[in-house]
PDB file of N, H, CA, C and O in Angstrom:
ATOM      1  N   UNK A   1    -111.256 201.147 -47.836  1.00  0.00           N
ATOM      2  CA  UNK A   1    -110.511 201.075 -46.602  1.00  0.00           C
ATOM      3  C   UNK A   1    -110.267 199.601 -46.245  1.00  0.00           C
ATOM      4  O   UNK A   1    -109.869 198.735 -47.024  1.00  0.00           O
ATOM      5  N   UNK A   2    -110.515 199.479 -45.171  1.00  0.00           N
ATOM      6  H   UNK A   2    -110.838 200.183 -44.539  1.00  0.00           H
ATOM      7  CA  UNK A   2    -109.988 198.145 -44.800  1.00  0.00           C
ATOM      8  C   UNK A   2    -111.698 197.323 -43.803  1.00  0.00           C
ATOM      9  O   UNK A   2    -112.697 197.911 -43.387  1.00  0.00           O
ATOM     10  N   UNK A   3    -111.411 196.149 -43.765  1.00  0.00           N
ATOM     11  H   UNK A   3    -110.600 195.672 -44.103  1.00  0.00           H
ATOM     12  CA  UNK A   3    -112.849 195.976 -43.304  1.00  0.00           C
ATOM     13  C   UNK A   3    -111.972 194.867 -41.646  1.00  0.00           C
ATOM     14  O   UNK A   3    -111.005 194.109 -41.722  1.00  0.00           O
ATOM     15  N   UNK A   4    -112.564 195.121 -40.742  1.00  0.00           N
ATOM     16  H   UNK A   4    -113.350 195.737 -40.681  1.00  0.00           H
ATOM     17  CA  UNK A   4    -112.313 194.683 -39.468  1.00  0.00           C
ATOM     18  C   UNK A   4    -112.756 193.135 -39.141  1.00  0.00           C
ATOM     19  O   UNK A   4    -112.252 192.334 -38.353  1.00  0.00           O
ATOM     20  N   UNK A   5    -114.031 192.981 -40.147  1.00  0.00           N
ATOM     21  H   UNK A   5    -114.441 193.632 -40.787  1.00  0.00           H
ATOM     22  CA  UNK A   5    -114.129 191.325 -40.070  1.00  0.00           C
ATOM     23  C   UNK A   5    -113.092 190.521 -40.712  1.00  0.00           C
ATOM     24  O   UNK A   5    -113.336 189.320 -40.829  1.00  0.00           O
ATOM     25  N   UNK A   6    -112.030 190.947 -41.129  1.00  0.00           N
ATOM     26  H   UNK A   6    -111.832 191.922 -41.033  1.00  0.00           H
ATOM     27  CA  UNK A   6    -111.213 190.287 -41.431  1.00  0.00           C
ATOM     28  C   UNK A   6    -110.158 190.122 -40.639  1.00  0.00           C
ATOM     29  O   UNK A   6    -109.721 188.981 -40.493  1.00  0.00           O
ATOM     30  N   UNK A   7    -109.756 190.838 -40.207  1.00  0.00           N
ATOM     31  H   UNK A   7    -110.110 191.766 -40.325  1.00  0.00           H
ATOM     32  CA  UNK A   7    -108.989 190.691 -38.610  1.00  0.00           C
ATOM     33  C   UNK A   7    -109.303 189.852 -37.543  1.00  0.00           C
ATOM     34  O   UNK A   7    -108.572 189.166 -36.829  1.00  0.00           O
ATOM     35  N   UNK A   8    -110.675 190.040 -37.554  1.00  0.00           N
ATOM     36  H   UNK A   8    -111.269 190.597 -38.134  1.00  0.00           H
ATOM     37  CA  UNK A   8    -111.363 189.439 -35.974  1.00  0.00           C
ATOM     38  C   UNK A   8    -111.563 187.799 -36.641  1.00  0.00           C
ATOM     39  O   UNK A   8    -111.335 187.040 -35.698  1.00  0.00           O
ATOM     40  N   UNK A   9    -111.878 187.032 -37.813  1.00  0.00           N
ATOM     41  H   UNK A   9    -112.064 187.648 -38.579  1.00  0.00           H
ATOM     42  CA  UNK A   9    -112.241 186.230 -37.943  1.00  0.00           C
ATOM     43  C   UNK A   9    -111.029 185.284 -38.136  1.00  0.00           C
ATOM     44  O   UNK A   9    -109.956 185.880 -38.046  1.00  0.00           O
ATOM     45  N   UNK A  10    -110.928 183.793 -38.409  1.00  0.00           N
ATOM     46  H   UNK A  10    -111.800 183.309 -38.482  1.00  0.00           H
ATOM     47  CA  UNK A  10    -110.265 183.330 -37.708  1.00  0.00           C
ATOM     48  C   UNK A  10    -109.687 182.474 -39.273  1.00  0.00           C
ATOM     49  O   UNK A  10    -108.615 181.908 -39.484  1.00  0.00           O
ATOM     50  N   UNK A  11    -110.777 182.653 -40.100  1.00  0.00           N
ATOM     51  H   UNK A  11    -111.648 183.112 -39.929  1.00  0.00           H
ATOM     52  CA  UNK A  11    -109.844 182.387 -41.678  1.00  0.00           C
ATOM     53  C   UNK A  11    -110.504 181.248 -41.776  1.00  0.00           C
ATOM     54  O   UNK A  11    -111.344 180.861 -40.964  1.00  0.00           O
ATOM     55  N   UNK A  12    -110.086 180.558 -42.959  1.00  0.00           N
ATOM     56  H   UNK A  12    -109.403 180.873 -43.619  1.00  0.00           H
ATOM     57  CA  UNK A  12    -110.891 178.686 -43.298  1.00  0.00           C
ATOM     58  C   UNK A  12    -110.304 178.091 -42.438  1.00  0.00           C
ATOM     59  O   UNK A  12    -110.923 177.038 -42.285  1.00  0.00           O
ATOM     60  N   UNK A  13    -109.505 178.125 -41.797  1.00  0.00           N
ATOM     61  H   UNK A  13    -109.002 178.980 -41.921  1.00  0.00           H
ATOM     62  CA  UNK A  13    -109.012 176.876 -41.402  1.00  0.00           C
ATOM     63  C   UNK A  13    -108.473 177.120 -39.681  1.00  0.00           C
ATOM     64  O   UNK A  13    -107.574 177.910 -39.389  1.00  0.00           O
ATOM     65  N   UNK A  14    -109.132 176.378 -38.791  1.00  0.00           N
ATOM     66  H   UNK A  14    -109.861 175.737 -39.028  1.00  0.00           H
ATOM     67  CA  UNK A  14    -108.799 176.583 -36.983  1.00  0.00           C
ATOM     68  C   UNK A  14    -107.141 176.622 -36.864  1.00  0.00           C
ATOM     69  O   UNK A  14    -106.661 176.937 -35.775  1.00  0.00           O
ATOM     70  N   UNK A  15    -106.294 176.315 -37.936  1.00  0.00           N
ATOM     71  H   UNK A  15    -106.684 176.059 -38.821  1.00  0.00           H
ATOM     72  CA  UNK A  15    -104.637 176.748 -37.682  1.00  0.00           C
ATOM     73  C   UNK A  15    -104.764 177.718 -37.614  1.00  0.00           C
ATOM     74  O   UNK A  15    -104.283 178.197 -36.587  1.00  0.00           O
ATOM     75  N   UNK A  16    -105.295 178.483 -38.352  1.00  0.00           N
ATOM     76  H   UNK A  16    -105.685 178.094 -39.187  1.00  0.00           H
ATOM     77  CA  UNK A  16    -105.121 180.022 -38.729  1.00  0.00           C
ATOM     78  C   UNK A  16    -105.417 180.703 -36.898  1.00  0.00           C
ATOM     79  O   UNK A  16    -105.410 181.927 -36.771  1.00  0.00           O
ATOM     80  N   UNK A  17    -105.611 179.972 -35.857  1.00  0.00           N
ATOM     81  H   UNK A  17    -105.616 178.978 -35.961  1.00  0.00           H
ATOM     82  CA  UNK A  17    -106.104 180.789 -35.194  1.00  0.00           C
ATOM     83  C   UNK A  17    -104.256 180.902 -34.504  1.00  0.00           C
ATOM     84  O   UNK A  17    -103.430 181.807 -34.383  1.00  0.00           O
ATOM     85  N   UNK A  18    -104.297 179.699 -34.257  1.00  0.00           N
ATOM     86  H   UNK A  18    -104.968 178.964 -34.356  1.00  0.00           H
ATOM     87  CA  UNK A  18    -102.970 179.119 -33.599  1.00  0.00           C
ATOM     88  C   UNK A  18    -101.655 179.686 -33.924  1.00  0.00           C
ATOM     89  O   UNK A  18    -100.619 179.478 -33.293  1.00  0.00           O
ATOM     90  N   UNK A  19    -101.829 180.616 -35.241  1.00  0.00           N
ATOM     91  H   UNK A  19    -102.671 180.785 -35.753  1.00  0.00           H
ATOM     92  CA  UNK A  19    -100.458 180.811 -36.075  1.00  0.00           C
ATOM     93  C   UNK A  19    -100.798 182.600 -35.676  1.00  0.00           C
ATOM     94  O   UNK A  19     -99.919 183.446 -35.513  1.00  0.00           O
ATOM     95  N   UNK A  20    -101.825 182.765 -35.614  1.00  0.00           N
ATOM     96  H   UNK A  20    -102.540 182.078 -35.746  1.00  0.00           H
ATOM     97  CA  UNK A  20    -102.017 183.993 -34.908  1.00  0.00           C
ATOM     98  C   UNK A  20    -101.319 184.187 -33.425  1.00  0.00           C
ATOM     99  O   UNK A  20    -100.492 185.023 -33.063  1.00  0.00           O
ATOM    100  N   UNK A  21    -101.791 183.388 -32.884  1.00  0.00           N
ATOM    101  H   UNK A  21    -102.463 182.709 -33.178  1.00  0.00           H
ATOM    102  CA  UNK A  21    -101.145 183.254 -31.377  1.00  0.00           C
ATOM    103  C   UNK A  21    -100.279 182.913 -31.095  1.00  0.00           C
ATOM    104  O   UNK A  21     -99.866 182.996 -29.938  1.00  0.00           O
ATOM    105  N   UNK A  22     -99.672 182.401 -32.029  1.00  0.00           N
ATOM    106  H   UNK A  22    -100.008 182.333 -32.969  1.00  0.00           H
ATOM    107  CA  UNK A  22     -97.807 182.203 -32.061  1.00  0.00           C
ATOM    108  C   UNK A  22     -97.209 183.511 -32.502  1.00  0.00           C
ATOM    109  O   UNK A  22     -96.162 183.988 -32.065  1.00  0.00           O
ATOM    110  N   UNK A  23     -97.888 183.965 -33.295  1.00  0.00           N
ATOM    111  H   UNK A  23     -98.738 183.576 -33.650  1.00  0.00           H
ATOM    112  CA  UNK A  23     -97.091 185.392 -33.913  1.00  0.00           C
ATOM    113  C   UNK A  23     -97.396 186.557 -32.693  1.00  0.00           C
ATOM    114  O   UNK A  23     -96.515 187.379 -32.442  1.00  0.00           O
ATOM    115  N   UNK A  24     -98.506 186.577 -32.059  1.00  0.00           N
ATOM    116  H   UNK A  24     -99.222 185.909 -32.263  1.00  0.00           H
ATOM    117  CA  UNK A  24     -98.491 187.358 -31.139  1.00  0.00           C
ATOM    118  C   UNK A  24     -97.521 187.196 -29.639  1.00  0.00           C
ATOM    119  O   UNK A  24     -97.093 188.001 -28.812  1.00  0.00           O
ATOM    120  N   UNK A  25     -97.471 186.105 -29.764  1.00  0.00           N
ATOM    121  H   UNK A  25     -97.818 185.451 -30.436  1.00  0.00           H
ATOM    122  CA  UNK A  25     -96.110 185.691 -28.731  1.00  0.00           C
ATOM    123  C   UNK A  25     -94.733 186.354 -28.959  1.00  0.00           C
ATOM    124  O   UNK A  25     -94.182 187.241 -28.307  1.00  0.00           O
ATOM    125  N   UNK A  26     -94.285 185.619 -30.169  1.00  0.00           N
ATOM    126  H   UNK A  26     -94.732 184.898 -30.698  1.00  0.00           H
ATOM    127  CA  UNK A  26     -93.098 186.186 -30.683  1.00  0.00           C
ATOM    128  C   UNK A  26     -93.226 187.489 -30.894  1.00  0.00           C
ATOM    129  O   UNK A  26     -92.030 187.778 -30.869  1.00  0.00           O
ATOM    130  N   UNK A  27     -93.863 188.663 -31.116  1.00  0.00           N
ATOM    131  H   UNK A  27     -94.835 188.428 -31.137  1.00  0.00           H
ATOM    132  CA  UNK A  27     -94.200 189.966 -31.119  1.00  0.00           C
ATOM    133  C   UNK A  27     -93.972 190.541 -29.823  1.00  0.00           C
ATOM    134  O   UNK A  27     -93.072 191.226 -29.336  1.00  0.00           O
ATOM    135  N   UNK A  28     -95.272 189.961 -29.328  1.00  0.00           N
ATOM    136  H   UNK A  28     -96.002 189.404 -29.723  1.00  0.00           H
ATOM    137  CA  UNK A  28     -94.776 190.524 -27.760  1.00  0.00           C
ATOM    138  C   UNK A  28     -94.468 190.344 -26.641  1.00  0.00           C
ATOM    139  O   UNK A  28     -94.847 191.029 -25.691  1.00  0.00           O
ATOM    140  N   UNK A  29     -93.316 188.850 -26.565  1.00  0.00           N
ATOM    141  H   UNK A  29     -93.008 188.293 -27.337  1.00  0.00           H
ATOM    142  CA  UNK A  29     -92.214 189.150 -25.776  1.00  0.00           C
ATOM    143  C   UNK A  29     -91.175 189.364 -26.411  1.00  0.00           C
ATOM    144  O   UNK A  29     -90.367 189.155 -25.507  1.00  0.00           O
ATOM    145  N   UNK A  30     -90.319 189.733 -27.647  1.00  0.00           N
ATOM    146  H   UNK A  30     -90.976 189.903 -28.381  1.00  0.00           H
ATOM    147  CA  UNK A  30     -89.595 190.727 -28.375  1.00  0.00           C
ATOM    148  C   UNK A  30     -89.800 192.005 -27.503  1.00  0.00           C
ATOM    149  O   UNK A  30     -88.976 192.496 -26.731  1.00  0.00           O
ATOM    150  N   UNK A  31     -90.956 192.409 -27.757  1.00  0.00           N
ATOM    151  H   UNK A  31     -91.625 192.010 -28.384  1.00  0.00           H
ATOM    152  CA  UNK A  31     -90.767 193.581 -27.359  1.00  0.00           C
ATOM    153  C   UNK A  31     -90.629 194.020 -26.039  1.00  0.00           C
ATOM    154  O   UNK A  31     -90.082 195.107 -25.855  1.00  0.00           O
ATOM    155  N   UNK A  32     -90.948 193.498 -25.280  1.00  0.00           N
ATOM    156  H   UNK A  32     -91.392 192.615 -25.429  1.00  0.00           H
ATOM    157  CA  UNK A  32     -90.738 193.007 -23.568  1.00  0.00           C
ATOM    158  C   UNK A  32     -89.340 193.151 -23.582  1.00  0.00           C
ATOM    159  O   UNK A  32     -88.886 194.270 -23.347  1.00  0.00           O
ATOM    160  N   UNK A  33     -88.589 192.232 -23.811  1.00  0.00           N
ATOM    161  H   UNK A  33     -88.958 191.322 -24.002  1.00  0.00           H
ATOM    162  CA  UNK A  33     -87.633 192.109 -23.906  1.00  0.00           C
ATOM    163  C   UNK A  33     -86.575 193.422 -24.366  1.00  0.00           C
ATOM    164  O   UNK A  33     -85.576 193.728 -23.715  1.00  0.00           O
ATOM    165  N   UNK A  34     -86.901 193.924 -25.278  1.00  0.00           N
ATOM    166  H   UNK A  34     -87.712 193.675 -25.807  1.00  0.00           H
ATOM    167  CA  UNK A  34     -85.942 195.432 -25.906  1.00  0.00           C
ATOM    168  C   UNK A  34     -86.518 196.168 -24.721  1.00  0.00           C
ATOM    169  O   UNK A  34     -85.550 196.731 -24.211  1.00  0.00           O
ATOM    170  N   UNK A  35     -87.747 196.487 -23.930  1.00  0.00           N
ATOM    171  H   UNK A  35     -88.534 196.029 -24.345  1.00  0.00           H
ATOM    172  CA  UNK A  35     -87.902 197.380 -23.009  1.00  0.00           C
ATOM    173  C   UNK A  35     -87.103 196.800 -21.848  1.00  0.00           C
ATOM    174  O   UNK A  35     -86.310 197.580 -21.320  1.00  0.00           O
ATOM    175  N   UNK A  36     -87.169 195.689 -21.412  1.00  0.00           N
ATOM    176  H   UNK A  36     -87.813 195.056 -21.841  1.00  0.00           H
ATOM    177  CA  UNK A  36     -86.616 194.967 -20.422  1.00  0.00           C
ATOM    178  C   UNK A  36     -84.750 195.006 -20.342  1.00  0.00           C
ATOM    179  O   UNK A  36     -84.031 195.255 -19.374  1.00  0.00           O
ATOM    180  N   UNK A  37     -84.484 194.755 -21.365  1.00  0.00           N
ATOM    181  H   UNK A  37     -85.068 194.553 -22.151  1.00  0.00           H
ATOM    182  CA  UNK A  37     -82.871 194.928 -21.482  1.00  0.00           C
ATOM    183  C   UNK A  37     -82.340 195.869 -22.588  1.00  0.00           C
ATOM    184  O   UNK A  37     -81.766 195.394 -23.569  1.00  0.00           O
ATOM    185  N   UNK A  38     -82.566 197.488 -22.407  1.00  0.00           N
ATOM    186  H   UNK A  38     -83.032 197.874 -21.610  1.00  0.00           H
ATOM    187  CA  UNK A  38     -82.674 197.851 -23.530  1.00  0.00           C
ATOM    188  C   UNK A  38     -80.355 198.250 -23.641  1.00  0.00           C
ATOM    189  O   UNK A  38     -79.860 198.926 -24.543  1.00  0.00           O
ATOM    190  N   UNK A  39     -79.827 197.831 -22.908  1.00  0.00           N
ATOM    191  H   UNK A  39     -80.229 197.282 -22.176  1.00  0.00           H
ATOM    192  CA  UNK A  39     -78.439 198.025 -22.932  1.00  0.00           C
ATOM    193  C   UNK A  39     -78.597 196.605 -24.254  1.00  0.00           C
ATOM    194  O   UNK A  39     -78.343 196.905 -25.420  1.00  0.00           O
ATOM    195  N   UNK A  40     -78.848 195.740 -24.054  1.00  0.00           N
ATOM    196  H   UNK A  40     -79.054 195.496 -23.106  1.00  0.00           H
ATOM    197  CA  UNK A  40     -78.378 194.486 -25.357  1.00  0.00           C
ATOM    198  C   UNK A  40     -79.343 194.311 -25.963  1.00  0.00           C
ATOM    199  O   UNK A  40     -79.143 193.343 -26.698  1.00  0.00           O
ATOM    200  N   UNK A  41     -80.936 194.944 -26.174  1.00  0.00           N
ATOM    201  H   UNK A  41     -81.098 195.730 -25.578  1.00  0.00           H
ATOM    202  CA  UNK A  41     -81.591 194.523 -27.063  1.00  0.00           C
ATOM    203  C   UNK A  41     -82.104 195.889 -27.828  1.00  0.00           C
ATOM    204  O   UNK A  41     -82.364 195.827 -29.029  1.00  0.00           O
ATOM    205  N   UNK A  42     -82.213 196.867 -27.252  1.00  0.00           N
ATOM    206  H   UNK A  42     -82.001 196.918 -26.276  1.00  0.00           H
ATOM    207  CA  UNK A  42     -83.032 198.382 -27.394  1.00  0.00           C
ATOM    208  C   UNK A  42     -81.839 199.057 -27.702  1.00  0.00           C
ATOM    209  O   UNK A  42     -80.963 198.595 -28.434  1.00  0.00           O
ATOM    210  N   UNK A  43     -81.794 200.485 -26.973  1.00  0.00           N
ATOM    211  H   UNK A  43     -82.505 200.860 -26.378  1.00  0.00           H
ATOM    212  CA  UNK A  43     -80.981 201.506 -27.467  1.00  0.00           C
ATOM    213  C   UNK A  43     -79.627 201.315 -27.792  1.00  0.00           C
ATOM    214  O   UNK A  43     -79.113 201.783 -28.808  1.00  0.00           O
ATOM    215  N   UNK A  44     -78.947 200.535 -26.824  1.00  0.00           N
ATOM    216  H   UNK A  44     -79.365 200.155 -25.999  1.00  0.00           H
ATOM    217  CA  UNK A  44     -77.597 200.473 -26.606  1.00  0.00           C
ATOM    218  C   UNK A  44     -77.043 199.427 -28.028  1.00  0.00           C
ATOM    219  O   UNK A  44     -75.900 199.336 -28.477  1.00  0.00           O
ATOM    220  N   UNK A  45     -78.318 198.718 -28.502  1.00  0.00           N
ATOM    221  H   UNK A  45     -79.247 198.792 -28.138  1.00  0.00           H
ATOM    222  CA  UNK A  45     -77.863 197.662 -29.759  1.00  0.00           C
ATOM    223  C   UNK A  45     -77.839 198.964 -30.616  1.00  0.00           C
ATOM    224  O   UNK A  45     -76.676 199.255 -30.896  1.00  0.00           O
ATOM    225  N   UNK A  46     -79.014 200.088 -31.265  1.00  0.00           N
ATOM    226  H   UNK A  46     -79.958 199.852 -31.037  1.00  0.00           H
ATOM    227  CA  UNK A  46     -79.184 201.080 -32.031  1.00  0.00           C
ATOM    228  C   UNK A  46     -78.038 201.523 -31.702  1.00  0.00           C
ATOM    229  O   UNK A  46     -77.313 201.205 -32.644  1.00  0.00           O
ATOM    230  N   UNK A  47     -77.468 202.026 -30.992  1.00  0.00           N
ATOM    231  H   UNK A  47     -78.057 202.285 -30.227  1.00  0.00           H
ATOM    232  CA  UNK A  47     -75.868 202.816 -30.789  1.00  0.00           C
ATOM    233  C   UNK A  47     -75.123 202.061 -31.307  1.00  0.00           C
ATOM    234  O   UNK A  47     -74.248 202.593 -31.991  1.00  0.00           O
ATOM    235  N   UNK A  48     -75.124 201.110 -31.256  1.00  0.00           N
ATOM    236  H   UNK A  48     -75.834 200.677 -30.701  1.00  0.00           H
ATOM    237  CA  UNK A  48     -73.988 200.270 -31.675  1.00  0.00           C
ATOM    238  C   UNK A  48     -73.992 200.149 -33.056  1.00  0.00           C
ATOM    239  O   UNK A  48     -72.935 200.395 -33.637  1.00  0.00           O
ATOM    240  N   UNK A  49     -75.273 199.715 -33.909  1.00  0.00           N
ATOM    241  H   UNK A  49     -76.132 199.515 -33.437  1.00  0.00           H
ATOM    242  CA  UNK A  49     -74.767 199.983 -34.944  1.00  0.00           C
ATOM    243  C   UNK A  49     -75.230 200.748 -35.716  1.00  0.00           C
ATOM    244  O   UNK A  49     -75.652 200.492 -36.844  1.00  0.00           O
ATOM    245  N   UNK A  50     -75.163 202.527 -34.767  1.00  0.00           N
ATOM    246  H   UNK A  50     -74.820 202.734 -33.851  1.00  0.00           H
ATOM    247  CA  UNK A  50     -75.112 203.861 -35.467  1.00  0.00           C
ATOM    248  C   UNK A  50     -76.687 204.903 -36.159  1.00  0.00           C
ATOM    249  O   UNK A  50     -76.722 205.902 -36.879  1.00  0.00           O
ATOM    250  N   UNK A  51     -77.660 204.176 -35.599  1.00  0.00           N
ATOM    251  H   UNK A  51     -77.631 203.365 -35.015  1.00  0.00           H
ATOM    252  CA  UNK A  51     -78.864 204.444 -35.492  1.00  0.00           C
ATOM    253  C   UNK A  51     -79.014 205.836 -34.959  1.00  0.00           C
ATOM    254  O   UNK A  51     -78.489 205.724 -33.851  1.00  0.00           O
ATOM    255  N   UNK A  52     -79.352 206.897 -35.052  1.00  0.00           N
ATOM    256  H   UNK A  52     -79.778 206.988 -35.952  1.00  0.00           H
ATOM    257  CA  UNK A  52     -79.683 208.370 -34.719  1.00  0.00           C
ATOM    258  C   UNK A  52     -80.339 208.130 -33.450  1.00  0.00           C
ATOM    259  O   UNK A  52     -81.166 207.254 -33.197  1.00  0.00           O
ATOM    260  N   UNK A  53     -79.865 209.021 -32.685  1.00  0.00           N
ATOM    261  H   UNK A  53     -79.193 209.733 -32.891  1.00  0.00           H
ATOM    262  CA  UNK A  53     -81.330 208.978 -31.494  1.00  0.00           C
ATOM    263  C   UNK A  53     -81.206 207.616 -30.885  1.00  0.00           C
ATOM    264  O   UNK A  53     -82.387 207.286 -30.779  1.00  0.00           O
ATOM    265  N   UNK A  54     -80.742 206.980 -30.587  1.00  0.00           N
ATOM    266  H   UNK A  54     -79.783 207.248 -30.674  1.00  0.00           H
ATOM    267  CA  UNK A  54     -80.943 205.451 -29.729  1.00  0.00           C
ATOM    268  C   UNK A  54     -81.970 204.896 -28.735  1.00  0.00           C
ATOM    269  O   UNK A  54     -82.600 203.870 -28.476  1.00  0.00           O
ATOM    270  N   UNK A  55     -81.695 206.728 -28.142  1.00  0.00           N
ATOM    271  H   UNK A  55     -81.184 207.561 -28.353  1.00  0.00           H
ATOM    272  CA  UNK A  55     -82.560 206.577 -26.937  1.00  0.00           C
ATOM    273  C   UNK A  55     -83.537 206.723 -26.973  1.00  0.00           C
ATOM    274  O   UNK A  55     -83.968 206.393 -25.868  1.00  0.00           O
ATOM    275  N   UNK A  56     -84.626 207.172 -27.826  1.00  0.00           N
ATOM    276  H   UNK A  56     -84.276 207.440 -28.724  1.00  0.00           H
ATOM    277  CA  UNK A  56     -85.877 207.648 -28.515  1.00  0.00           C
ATOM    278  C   UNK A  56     -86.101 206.344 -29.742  1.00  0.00           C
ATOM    279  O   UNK A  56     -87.187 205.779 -29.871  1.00  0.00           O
ATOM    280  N   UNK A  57     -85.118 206.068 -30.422  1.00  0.00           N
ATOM    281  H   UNK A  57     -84.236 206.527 -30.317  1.00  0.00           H
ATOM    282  CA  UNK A  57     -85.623 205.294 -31.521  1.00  0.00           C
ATOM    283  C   UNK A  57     -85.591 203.884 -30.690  1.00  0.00           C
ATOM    284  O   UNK A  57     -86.484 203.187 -31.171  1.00  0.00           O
ATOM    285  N   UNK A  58     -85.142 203.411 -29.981  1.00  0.00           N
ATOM    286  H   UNK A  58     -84.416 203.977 -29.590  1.00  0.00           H
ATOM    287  CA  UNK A  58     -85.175 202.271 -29.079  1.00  0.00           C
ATOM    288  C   UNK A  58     -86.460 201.461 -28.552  1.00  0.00           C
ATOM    289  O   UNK A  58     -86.923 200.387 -28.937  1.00  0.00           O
ATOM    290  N   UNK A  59     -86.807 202.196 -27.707  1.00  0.00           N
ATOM    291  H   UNK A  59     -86.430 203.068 -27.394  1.00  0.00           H
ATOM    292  CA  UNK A  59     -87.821 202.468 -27.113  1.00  0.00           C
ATOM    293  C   UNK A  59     -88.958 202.034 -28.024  1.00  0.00           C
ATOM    294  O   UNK A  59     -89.767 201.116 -27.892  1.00  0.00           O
ATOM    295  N   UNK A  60     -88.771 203.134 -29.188  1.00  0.00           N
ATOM    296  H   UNK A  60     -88.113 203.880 -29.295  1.00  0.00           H
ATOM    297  CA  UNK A  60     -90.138 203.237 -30.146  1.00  0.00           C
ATOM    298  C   UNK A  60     -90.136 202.014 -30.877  1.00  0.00           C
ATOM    299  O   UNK A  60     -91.245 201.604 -31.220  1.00  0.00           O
ATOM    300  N   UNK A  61     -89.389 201.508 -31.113  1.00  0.00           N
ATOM    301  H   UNK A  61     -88.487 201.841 -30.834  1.00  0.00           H
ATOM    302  CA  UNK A  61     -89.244 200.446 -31.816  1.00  0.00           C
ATOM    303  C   UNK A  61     -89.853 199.140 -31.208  1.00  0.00           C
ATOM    304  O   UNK A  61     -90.451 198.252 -31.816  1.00  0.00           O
ATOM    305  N   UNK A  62     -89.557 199.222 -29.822  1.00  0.00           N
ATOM    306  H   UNK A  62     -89.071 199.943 -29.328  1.00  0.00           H
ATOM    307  CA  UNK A  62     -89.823 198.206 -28.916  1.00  0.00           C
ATOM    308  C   UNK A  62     -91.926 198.273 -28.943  1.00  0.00           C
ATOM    309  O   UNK A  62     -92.855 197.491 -29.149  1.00  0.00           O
ATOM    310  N   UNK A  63     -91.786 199.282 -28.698  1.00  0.00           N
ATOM    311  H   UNK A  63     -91.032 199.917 -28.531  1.00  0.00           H
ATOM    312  CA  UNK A  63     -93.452 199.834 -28.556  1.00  0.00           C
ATOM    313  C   UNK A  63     -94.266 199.152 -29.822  1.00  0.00           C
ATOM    314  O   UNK A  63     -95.130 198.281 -29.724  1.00  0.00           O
ATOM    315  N   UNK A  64     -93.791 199.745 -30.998  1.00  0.00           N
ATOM    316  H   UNK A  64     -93.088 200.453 -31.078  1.00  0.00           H
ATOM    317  CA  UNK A  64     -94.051 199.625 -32.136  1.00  0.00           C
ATOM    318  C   UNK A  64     -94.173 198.248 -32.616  1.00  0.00           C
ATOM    319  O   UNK A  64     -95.226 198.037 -33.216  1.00  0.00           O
ATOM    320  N   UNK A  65     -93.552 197.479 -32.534  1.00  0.00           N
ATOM    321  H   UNK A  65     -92.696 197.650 -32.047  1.00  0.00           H
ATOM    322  CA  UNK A  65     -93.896 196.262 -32.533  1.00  0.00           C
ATOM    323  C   UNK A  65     -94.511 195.053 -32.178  1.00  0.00           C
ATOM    324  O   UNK A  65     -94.292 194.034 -32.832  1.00  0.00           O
TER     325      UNK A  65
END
C-alpha cells in the first residue's frame, strides 16, 4: 500500500516543504475560484467546450482538486 510517513515528512531538503505550500496554494485557490465564478471558470467553461453534465461535472471538478 502506501505508507503515510511519506506524505507527512518534509523530504531531504527544507524546499521541499515550501514547494509543498506553493502547490497547495495554487490547488486551492483554483478551486475557490471554479466554485466562486463557476459561469467563467466551472460549469459554464465545461458547456462551452461540450463536457456532459456541466452542472455536476463542474462543481466536482472544482472539489476534486
Amino acid at each position: 500500500m502506501f505508507d503515510i510517513r511519506w506524505w507527512l515528512s518534509p523530504g531531504d531538503g527544507r524546499w521541499s516543504i515550501l514547494i509543498r505550500l506553493m502547490l497547495f496554494g495554487v490547488f486551492f485557490f483554483e478551486g475557490i475560484q471554479k466554485l466562486a465564478y463557476p459561469d467563467i471558470l466551472g460549469a459554464g467553461r465545461f458547456a462551452g467546450i461540450g463536457i456532459p453534465w456541466p452542472e455536476f461535472t463542474g462543481p466536482l471538478e472544482a472539489v476534486a482538486q
